[in-house]
LOLO-846494 format. One record per residue (C-alpha): residue in one letter; x, y, z. Coordinates in steps of 0.5 Angstrom, whole numbers, padded with zeros to 4 digits, always signed. Layout:
N
aXYZ ...
***
This chain:
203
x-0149-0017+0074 x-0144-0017+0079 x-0147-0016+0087 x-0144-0009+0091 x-0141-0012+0098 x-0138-0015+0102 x-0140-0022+0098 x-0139-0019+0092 x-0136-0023+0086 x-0132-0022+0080 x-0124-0019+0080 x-0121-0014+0084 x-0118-0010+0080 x-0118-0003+0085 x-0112-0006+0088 x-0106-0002+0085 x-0099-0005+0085 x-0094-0002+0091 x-0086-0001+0088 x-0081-0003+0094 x-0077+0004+0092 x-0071+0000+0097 x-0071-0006+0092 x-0071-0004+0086 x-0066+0002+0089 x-0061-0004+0090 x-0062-0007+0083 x-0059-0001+0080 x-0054+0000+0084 x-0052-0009+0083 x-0053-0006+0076 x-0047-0001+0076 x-0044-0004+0081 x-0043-0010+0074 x-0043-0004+0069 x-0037-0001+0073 x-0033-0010+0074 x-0034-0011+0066 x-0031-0004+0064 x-0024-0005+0069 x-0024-0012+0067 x-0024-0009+0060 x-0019-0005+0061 x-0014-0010+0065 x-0008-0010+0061 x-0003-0005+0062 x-0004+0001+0057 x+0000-0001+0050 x+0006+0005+0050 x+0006+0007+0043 x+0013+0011+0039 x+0011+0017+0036 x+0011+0018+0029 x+0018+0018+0025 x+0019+0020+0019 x+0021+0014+0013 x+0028+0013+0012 x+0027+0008+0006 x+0024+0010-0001 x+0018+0009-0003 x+0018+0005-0010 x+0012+0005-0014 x+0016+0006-0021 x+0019-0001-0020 x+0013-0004-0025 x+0011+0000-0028 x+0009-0001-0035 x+0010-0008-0034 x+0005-0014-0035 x+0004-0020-0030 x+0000-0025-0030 x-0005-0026-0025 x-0008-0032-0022 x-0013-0034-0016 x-0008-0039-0013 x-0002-0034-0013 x+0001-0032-0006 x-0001-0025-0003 x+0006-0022-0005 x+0006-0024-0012 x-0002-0022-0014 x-0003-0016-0019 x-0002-0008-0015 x+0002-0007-0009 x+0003-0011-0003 x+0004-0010+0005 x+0008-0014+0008 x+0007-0011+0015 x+0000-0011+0014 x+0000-0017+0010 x-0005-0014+0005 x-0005-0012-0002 x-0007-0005-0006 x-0009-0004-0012 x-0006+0003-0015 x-0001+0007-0012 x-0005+0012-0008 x-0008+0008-0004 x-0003+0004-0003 x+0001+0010-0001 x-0006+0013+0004 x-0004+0006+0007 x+0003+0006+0009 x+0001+0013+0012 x-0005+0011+0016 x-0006+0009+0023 x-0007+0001+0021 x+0000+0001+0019 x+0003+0005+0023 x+0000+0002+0028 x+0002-0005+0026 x+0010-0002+0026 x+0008+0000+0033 x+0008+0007+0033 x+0002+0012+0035 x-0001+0018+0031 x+0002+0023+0035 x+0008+0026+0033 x+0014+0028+0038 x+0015+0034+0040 x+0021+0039+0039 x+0025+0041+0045 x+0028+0048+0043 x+0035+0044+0043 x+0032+0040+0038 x+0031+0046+0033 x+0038+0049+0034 x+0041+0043+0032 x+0037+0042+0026 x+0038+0048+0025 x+0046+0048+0025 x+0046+0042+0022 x+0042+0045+0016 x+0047+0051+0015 x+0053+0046+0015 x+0049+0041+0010 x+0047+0049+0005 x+0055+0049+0002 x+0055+0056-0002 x+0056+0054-0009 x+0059+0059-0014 x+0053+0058-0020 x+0055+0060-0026 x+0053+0060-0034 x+0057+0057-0036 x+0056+0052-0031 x+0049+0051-0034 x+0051+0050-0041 x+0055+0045-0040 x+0050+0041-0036 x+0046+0043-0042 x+0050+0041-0046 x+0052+0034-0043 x+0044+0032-0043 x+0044+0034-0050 x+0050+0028-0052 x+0046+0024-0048 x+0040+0024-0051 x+0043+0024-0058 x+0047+0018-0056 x+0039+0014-0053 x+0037+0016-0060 x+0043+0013-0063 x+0042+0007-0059 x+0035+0006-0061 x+0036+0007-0068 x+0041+0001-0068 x+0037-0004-0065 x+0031-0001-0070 x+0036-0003-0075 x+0038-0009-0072 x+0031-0013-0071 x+0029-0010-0077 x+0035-0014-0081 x+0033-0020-0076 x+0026-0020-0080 x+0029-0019-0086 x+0033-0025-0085 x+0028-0029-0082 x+0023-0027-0089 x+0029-0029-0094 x+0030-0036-0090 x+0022-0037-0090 x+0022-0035-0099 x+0028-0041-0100 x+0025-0046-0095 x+0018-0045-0100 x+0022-0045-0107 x+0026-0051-0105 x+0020-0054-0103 x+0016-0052-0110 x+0022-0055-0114 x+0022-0062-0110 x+0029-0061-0107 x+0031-0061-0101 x+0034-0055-0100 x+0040-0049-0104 x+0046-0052-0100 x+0052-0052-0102 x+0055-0059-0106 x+0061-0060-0104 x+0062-0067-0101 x+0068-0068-0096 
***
């Protein structure tokens, strides 16, 4: 039983905590205060100016191994690995679309040191483009008989391809034949117990 009074014994649990507005006031100004250093120190260095996108000027090659083996191993260098490798980035992709979603993305363009942001035309920018272009658009007096004689320019040459592999069809097909022919004496000769159908003559 506890005792009511001024002897009373037990815990004094009326007494609620007073919060010092001041105080704590303080501590979060300190705390921005810290937030807003640690932001400017982040942001120190002056802010890297990138160029703005520009157009390839090279070719693209994804034809150049096509339908070609190669044999891969682990402990090959990146560039010599199987798929496409980037140089700037030091990567290798595997098929050519993601290979060309690379090149065009921020990642690289980045690495070669330009932005996303394409620059802006001025007005004298478009006219010169625009004379250039006429310049470049030569009338050309197209005929048809121009165009049978592209046709049948392409027509030779195609005919002339078929020929060719014909003739290498024919080439390796008397190659095999030979090879056959030499592999059938060498076994005859072997079964009648004599060296070989050489010729006798002695020098």
């Amino acid at each position: 039983m506890s005792q009511s009074g001024p002897n009373a014994v037990g815990v004094d649990n009326t007494h609620r905590r007073k919060w010092n507005r001041e105080e704590f006031l303080e501590r979060a100004r300190q705390r921005e205060e810290q937030e807003e250093d640690g932001r400017r120190s982040k942001a120190k260095g002056p802010a890297v100016q990138r160029k703005p996108l520009k157009h390839r000027d090279y070719e693209v090659d994804l034809d150049s191994r096509l339908g070609k083996t190669q044999v891969v191993t682990p402990i090959a260098p990146l560039s010599q690995q199987a798929g496409y490798y980037c140089a700037v980035c030091e990567c290798v992709v595997k098929d050519s679309a993601n290979y060309l979603d690379h090149i065009n993305g921020k990642k690289h363009q980045r690495a070669l040191g330009m932005s996303m942001r394409v620059e802006r035309a001025s007005l004298q920018q478009v006219q010169e483009r625009f004379e250039l272009m006429k310049k470049r658009k030569v009338v050309s007096t197209f005929t048809e008989q121009d165009l049978d004689e592209r046709i049948l320019k392409q027509q030779q040459e195609e005919e002339e391809r078929k020929r060719l592999r014909r003739e290498k069809k024919k080439e390796k097909k008397e190659k095999a034949a030979e090879e056959d022919v030499e592999e059938g004496d060498a076994d005859v000769a072997a079964l009648m117990g004599f060296g070989g159908f050489g010729s006798s003559k002695k020098s």
